[in-house]
N, C-alpha and C positions, 0 to 999 in steps of 0.2 A: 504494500500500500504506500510506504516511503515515496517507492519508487517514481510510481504514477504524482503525487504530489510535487515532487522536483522537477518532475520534468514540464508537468504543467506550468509553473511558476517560471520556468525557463521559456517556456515559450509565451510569456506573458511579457516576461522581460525583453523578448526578441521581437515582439510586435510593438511594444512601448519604444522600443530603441531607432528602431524604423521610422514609427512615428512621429518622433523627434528630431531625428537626423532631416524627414523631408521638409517637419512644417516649421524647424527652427536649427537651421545648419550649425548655429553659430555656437548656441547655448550645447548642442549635441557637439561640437569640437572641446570647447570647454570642459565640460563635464567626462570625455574619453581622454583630456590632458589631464586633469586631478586625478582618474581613477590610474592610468599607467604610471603617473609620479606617484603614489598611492602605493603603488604596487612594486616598483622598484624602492623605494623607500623601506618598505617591508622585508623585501629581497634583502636591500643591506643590511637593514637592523636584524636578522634571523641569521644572516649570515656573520655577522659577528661575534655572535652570543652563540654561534655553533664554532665559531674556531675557540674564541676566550673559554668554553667548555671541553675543547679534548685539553687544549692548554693544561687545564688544569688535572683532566682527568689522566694524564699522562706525568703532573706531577712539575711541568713547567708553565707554574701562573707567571707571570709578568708581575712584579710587585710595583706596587705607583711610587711616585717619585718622593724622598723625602719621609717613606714610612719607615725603613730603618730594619726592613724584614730581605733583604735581597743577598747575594753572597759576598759581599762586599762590606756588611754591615758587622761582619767578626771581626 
């Protein structure tokens, strides 16, 4: 039942998008430039927090600057 529910909603969203793009080009460029900046943003932010996690799960965190925890600190 999921199933059928997404996909309807998908193609609600793909008739809305269509919609938009004909009877308002503009606001529809707008709105597919937030969402890809949106989306690459995400890309980065996930992507970072998935390297600073093997980092650390491997045992080499990056310690910040000035905390006095690094190997340089003995």
């Amino acid at each position: 039942m999921s199933n059928v529910i997404v996909s309807v909603a998908e193609n609600g969203v793909l008739v809305g998008t269509v919609w938009l793009a004909l009877a308002h080009p503009l606001i529809a460029l707008g709105a597919g430039t937030l969402g890809l900046g949106g989306a690459a943003w995400l890309a980065w932010t996930l992507g970072r927090r998935a390297a600073r996690a093997l980092r650390t799960r491997r045992g080499r965190s990056t310690p910040t600057v000035g905390a006095g925890t690094g190997p340089m600190a003995r």
